[in-house]
C-alpha positions in Angstrom: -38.8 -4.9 14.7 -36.6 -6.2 17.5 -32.9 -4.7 18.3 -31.5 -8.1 17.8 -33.0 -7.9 13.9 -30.3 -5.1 13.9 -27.4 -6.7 15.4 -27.6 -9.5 12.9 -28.1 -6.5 10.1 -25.4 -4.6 11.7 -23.0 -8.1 11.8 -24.3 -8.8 7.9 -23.2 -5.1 6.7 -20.0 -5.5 7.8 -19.7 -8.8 6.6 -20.7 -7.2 2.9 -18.5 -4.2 3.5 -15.3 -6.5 4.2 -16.0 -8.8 1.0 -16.4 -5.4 -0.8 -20.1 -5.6 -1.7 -20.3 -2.1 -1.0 -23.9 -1.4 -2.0 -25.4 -4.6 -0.1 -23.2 -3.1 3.2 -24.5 -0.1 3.2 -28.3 -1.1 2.9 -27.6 -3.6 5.6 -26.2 -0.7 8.4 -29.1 1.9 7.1 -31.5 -0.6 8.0 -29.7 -1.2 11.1 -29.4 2.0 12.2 -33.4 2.9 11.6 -34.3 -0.5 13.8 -32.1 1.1 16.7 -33.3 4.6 16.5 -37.0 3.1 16.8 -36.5 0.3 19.1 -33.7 1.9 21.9 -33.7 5.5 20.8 -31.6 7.7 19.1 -28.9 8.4 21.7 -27.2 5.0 22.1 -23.9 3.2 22.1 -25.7 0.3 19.4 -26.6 3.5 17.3 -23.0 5.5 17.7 -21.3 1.7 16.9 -23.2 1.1 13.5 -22.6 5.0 12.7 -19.1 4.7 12.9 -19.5 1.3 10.8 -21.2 3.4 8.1 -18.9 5.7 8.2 -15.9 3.6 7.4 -17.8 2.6 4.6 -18.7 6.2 3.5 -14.6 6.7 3.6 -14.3 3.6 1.3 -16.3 5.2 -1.2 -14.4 8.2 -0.4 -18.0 10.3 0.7 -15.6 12.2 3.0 -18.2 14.6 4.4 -20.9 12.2 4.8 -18.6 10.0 6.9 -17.8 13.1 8.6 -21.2 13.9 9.8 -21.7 10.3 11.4 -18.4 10.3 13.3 -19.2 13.6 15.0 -22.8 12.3 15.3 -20.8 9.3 17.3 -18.8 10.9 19.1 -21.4 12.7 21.0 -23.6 10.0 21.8 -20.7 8.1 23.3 -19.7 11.7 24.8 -23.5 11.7 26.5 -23.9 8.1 27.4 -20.5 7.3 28.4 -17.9 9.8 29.0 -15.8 12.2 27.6 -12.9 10.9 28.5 -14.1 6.9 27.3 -11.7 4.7 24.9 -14.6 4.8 22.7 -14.6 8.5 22.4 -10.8 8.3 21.5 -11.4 5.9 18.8 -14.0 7.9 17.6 -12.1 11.1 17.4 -8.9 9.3 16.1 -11.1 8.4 12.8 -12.3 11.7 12.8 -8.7 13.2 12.4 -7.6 10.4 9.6 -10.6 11.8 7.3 -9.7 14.9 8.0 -6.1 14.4 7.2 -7.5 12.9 4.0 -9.3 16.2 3.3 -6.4 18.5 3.9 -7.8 19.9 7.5 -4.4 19.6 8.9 -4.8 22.0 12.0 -8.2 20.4 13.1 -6.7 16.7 12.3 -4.2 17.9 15.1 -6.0 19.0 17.5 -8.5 15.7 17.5 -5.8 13.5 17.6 -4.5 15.0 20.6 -7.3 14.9 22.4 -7.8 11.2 21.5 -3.8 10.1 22.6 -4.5 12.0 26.1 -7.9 9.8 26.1 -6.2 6.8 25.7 -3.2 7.4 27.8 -5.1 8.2 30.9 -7.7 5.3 30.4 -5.5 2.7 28.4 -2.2 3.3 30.1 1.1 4.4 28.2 1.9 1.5 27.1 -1.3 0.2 25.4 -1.2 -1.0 21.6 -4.2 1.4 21.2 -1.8 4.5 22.4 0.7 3.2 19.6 -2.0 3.5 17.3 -2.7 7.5 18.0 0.6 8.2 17.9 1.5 6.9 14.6 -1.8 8.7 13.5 -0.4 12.2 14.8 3.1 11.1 13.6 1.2 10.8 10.2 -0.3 14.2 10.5 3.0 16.1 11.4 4.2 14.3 8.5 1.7 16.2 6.1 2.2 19.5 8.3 6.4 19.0 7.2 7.3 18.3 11.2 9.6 16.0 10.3 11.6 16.8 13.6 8.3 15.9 15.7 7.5 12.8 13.7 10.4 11.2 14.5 10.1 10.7 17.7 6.0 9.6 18.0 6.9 7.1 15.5 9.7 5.6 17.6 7.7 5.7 20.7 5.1 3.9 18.8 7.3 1.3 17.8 9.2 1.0 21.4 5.3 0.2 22.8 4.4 -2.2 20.0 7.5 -3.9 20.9 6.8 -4.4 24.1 3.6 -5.3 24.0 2.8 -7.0 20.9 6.5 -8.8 20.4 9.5 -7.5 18.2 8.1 -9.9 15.2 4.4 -8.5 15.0 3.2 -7.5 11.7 2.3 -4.1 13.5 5.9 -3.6 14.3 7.0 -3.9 10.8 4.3 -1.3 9.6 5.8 1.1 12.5 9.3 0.3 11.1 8.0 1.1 7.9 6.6 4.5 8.8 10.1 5.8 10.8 12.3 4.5 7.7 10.8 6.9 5.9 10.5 10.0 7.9 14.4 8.9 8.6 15.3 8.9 4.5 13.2 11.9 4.4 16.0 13.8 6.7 19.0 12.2 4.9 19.8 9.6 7.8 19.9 6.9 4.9 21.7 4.3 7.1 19.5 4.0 9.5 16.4 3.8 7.3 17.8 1.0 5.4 18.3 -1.3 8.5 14.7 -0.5 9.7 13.8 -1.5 6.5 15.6 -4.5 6.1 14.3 -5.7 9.8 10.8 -4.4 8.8 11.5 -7.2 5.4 12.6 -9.9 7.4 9.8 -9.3 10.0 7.2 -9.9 6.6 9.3 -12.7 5.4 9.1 -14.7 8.7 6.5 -17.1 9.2 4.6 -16.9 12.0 3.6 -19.1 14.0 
């Protein structure tokens, strides 16, 4: 079968997965994935993509180590045929660290998300959106480590770069607004967290254009 057979598979699966047919998703990206590995070969950015897609939708159905397995199956391939030091890689290990913040694997969580936000800073930039993402991902895993003191400030970097580049209204911002609130009520500075609450409100409560 032809590699475009599984990029209309691929596109299908993820339709399924985002309409929550889970079962139809998943039979959709296997299928996918097998047309790939026949038609271009194992080793391939089309392969590594469609892993990852699985692998979201093995974390929906909370199959932590199966989703596991593909991500680091991923991020090699896009390590070989790319480089280790590709936006893609970054993504790639910034799911990784999410799951295993979900499973508890704090110190290893760390250490992937590190590498991801160095990744991203040197290819993306320091003020890309994508950067604001991995540090409200670390910011999240200091959180569950106790670092309140070294949450604090990713998250408000995060939000000064959202700002910046996504606008002071965005739906992002408010989530980021969100996120430091808390860590902020968390170490008793109440005031503060209730204004970044309020805006992060009336950022939600405005429509948009």
């Amino acid at each position: 079968r032809h590699p475009d057979v599984a990029v209309t598979l691929r596109t299908l699966g993820r339709m399924f997965a985002d309409k929550g047919n889970l079962a139809n998703a998943e039979r959709h990206l296997d299928e996918a994935i097998a047309i790939l590995e026949a038609t271009i070969g194992p080793d391939t950015e089309a392969v590594a993509g469609t892993l990852r897609n699985l692998a979201e939708l093995y974390v929906q159905q909370k199959r932590l180590d199966e989703a596991g397995a593909l991500l680091r199956r991923a991020t090699r391939i896009w390590e070989q045929v790319l480089d280790p030091k590709h936006p893609a890689v970054a993504r790639a290990l910034s799911a990784l660290a999410l799951l295993y913040l979900e499973q508890k694997r704090l110190a290893e969580a760390e250490t992937l998300q590190r590498r991801s936000m160095e990744i991203l800073e040197h290819a993306m930039g320091p003020q890309h959106p994508d950067l604001a993402t991995a540090l409200g991902n670390l910011a999240q895993i200091f959180r569950a480590q106790g670092k309140l003191a070294q949450t604090e400030p990713l998250y408000r970097r995060a939000l000064a770069i959202r700002e910046r580049s996504l606008g002071a209204d965005h739906r992002l911002v408010a989530k980021n607004l969100d996120a430091l609130a808390a860590v902020l009520s968390s170490k008793g500075q109440e005031v503060e967290a209730l204004a970044l609450q309020r805006r992060a409100d009336e950022i939600r409560r405005s429509p948009k254009p």
